[in-house]
C-alpha positions in Angstrom: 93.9 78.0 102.1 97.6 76.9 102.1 100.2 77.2 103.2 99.2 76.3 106.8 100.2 78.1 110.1 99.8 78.0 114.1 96.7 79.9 115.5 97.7 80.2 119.6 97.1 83.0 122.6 99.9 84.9 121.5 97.7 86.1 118.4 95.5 88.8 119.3 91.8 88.1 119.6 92.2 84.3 119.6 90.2 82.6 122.3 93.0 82.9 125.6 91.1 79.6 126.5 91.9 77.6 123.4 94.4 75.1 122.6 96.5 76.4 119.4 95.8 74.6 116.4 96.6 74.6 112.7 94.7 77.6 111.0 93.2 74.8 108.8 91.7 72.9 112.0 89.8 76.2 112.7 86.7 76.1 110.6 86.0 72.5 112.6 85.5 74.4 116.0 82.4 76.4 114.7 83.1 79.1 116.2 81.2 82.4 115.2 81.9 86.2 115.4 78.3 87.1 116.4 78.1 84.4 119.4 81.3 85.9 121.0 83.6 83.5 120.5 86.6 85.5 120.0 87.4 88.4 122.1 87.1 92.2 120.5 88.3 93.5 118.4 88.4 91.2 115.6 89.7 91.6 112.1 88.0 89.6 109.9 87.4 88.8 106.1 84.4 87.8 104.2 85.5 84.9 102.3 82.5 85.2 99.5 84.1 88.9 98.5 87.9 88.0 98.6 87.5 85.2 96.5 85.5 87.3 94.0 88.0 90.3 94.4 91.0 87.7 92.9 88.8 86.5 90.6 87.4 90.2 88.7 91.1 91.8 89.2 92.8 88.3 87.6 89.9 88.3 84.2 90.6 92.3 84.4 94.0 91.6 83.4 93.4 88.7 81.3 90.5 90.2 79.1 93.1 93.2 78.5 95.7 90.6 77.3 98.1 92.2 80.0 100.0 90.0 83.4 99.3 90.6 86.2 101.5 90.9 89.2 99.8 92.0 92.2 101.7 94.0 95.4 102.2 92.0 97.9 102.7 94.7 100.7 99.3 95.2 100.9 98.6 92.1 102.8 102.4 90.2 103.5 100.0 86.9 103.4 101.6 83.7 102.5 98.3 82.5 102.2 96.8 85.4 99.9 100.3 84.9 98.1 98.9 81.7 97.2 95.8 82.5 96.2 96.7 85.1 93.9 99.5 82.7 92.4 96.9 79.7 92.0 94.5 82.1 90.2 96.9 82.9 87.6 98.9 86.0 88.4 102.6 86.3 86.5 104.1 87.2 89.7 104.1 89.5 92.4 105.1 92.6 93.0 107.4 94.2 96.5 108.5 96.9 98.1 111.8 95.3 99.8 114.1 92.6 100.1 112.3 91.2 102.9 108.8 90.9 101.2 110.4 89.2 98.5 111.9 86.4 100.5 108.3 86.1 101.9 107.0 85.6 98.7 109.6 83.0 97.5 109.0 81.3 100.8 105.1 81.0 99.5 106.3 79.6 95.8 106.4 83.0 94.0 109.5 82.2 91.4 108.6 86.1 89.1 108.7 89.4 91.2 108.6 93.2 90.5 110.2 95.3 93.2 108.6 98.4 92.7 111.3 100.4 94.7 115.4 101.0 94.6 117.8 98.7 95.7 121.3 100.6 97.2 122.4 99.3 100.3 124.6 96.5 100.4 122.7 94.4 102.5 120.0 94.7 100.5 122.1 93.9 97.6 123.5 90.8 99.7 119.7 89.6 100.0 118.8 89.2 96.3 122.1 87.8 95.6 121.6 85.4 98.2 117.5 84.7 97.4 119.2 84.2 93.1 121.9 82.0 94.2 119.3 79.9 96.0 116.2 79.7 93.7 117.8 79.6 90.2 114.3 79.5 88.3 113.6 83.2 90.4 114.1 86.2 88.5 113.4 89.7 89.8 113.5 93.0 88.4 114.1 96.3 90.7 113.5 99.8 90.0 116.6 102.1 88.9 116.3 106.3 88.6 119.9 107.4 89.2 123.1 107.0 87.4 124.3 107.3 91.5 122.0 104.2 92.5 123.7 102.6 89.3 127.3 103.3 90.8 126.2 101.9 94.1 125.5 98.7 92.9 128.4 98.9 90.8 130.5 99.3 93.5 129.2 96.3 95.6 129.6 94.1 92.8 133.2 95.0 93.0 133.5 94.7 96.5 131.5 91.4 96.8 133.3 89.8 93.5 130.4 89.1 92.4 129.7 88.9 88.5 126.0 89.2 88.7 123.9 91.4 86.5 120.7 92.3 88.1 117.7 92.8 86.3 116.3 96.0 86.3 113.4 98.3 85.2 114.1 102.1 84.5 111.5 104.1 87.4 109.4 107.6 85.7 108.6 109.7 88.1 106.1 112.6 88.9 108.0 115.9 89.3 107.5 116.7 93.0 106.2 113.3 93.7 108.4 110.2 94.3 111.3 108.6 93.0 111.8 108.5 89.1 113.5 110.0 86.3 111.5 113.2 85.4 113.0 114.1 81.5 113.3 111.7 78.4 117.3 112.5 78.4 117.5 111.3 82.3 115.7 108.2 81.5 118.2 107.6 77.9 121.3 108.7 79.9 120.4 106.2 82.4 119.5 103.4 80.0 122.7 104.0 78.5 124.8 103.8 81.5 123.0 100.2 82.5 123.1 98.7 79.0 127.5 99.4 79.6 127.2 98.2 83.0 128.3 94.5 83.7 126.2 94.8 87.5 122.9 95.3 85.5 120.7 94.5 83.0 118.0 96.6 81.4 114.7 94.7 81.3 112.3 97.5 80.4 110.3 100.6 81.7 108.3 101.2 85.0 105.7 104.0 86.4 103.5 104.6 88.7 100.5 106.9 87.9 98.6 106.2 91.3 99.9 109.9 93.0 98.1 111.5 90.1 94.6 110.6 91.5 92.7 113.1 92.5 89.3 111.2 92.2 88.1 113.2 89.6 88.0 112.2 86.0 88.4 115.4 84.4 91.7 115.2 85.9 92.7 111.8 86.1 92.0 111.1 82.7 94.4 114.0 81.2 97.3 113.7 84.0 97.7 109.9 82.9 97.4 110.0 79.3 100.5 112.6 79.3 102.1 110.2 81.8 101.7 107.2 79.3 103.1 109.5 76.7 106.2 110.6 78.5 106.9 107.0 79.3 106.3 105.6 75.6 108.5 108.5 74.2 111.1 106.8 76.9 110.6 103.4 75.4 110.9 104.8 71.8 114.2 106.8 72.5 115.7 103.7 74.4 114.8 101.1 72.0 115.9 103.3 69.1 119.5 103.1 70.4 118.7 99.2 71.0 119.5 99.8 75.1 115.8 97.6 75.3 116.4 93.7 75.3 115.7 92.0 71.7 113.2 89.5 73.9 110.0 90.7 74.7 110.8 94.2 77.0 108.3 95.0 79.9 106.2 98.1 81.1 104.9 97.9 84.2 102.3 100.4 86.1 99.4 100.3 88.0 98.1 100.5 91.7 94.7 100.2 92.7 93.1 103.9 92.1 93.2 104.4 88.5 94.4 101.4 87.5 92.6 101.4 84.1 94.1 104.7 83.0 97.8 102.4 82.7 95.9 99.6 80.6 96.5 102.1 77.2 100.2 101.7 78.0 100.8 98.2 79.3 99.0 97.1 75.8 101.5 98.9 74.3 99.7 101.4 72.4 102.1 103.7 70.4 104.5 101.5 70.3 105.7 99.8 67.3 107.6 96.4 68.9 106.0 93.5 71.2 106.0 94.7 75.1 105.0 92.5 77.7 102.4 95.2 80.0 102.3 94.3 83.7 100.0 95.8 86.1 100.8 95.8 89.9 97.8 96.6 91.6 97.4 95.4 95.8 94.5 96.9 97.4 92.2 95.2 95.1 92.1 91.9 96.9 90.1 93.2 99.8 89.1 96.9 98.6 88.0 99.0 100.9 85.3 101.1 102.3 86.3 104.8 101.6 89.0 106.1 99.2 89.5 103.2 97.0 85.2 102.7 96.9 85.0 106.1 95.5 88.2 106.1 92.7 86.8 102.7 91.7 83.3 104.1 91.3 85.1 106.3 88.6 86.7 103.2 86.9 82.9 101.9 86.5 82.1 104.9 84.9 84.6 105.0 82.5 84.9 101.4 81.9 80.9 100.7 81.6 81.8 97.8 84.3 79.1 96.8 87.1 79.8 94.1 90.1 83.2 95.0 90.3 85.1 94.4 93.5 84.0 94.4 97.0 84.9 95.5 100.4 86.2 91.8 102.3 87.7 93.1 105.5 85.8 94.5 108.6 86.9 94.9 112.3 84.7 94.2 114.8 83.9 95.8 118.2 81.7 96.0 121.2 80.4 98.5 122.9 82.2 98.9 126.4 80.5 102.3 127.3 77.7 104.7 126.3 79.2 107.7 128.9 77.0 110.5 128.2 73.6 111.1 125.3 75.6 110.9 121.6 78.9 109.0 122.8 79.8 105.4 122.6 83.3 104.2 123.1 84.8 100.9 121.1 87.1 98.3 121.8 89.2 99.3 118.6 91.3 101.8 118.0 95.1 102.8 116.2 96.7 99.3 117.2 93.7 97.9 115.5 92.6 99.5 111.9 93.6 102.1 109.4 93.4 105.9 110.4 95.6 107.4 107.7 94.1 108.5 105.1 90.3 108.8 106.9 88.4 107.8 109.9 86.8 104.2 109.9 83.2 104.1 109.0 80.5 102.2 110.6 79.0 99.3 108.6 77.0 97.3 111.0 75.6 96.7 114.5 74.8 93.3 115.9 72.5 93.6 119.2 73.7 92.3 122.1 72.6 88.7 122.2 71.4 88.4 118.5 73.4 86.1 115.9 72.6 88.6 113.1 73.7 91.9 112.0 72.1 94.6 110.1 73.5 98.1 108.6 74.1 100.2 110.5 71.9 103.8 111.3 73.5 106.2 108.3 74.2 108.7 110.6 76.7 106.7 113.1 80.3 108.1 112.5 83.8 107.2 114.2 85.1 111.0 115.0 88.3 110.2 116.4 90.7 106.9 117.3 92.8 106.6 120.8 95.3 103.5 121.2 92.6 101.2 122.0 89.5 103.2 121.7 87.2 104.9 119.3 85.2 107.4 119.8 81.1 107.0 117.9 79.2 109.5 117.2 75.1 109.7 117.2 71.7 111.3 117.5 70.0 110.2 120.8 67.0 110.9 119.2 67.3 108.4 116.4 68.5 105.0 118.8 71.3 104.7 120.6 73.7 101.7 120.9 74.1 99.8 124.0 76.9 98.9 126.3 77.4 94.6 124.8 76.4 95.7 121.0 78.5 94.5 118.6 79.8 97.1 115.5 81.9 96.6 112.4 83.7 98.8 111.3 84.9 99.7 107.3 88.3 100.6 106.4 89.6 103.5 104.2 93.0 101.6 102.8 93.8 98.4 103.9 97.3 98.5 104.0 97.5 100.2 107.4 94.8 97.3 109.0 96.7 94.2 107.5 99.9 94.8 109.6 98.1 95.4 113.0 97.7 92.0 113.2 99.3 88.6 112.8 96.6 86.8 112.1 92.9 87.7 110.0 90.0 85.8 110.2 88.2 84.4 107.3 84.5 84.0 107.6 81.2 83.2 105.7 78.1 85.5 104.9 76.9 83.9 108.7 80.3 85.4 110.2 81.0 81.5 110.9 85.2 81.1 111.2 86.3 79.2 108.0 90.0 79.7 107.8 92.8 81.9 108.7 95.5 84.1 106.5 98.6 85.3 108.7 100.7 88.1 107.8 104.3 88.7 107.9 105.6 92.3 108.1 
């Protein structure tokens, strides 16, 4: 996995006795999670499901004749940056200035940010990351006339005669940024197309805030979310404020993702769009919220061996203090605890170099700084103070930047490579 990086003692959970070495040197030292040798706890990800993850998400796209531009705030990995580049994504998609520069450091020469740009500074950024890379282009989300004047008025306070490229945002009312009315979004299009500080390139959404996990509302709340936002292309490209080349629409996170793919084909519509869908979470899944929504998708989509959960954090047992209580060595520095508890996967006895599921009714009931707190039945087993436990995540996101560096390992939990993140 490229680009490489350092591995050293300043990474949490790599060996304090080992030399550092390139994350490419590190499947040579055959080192394995389930022999103890890296400390607890470890983040790791199963190579065999990432790899299929890219691959399903990538044909996804590709059978729907849409692009694909994946969000790379999920994992801020150069080296996931690259594999979802090499596998044949359009681009990428951000949240902020600094993301992008990350992924133009890793190659990425097309990016979405799905978010407002108004400060200056910001502003400074993507003029500086243009003036640099002139085969990068990027596109940034607009939902004001005010956010228009504010990048209006650096332009005239920098000089500068560039004309970003941006995407019109349509909101949710009572949900996050966007126009929320047709005559918002054609106001807006209108002020941009007489603007010399920006350039329209098309129309944006996000639907994800509608999920609810349920089809019989899902289904509904999106399809009147496409419709508002092809009404808004209609309107804008009537009054020719779209460019004559091919215009995009953009949409899609990883919940309902299939509930956008109507819209980015450009259904309704009677002029060539280019669709792309952003999705993130897909690339490792996960073991809670986005497992349930995407056994929804299968439902609705007839699909079967769709994506997998990849990343797992492991943890030993450091005390069994009274019948029905064990304690872990993870906790909130360590693995996600916003949306939902982590869940117990698997236990590895002490000693033993395999791992089996873990006993169904194991749950994690609450997370300190470094500890959590599992829950049993005494009278069903009982783990012991050295036993090893993996635990599944419910949204990656909020595991990816707890640590600088993720194991990748192999069905045996043998070390094969390294990603490093950069938030």
């Amino acid at each position: 996995m490229q680009p490489d990086f350092v591995v050293d003692h300043r990474c949490k959970s790599y060996p304090p006795t080992a030399a550092p070495m390139q994350a490419s040197q590190l499947a040579a030292r055959g080192w394995n999670v389930l022999r103890d040798d890296l400390p607890y706890p470890l983040a790791v990800i199963r190579r065999s499901a990432l790899e299929h993850n890219a691959r399903w998400m990538q044909d996804y796209a590709a059978r729907r004749n849409i692009q694909f531009a994946p969000h790379g705030k999920t994992t801020m990995s150069p080296q996931l940056f690259d594999m979802q580049l090499k596998g044949g994504a359009w681009g990428l998609t951000f949240a902020t200035i600094y993301q992008l520069s990350v992924g133009v450091e890793a190659g990425m020469r097309r990016a979405i940010i799905a978010n407002q740009v108004v400060a200056p500074a910001d502003l400074d950024g993507l003029d500086a990351l243009l003036a640099r890379h002139s085969d990068l282009r990027v596109w940034f989300l607009v939902d004001s006339i005010a956010q228009l004047r504010c990048i209006e008025d650096w332009a005239k306070a920098r000089g500068s005669q560039r004309a970003f490229d941006v995407l019109i945002e349509v909101g949710i009312p009572g949900q996050r940024t966007g126009v929320r009315t047709l005559d918002e979004a054609v106001a807006l299009a209108q002020a941009v197309h007489a603007s010399p500080a920006a350039r329209l390139g098309g129309i944006e959404c996000y639907e994800g805030g509608l999920a609810q996990c349920n089809s019989a509302h899902d289904v509904p709340a999106v399809a009147e979310m496409v419709r508002r936002v092809v009404d808004i292309a209609k309107a804008c490209d009537a009054q020719g404020l779209l460019p004559d080349a091919q215009p995009i629409l953009s949409a899609g996170g990883s919940a309902i993702f299939d509930l956008v793919v109507p819209l980015l084909q450009g259904a309704g519509l009677s002029r060539s769009f280019m669709g792309v869908l952003r999705s993130g979470c897909y690339i490792t899944h996960d073991h809670g919220n986005y497992q349930r929504l995407l056994k929804l998708v299968e439902q609705r989509e007839g699909l079967q061996d769709s994506l997998q959960a990849a990343l797992e954090v492991w943890s030993v047992v450091q005390s069994v203090p009274e019948p029905g209580l064990a304690l872990l060595t993870c906790g909130r520095r360590d693995i996600s605890y916003d949306l939902e508890m982590p869940s117990v996967q698997r236990i590895a006895v002490r000693g033993s170099t395999t791992a089996q599921a873990a006993p169904a009714g194991w749950k994690i009931s609450a997370l300190n700084d470094q500890h959590a707190y599992l829950r049993f039945d005494p009278a069903q087993g009982a783990p012991a103070v050295g036993d090893r436990v993996s635990l599944g995540i419910s949204h990656p996101c909020t595991t990816f930047d707890k640590w600088r560096w993720i194991a990748v390992v192999d069905d045996a939990w043998n070390l094969v490579d390294a990603i490093e993140t950069r938030f």
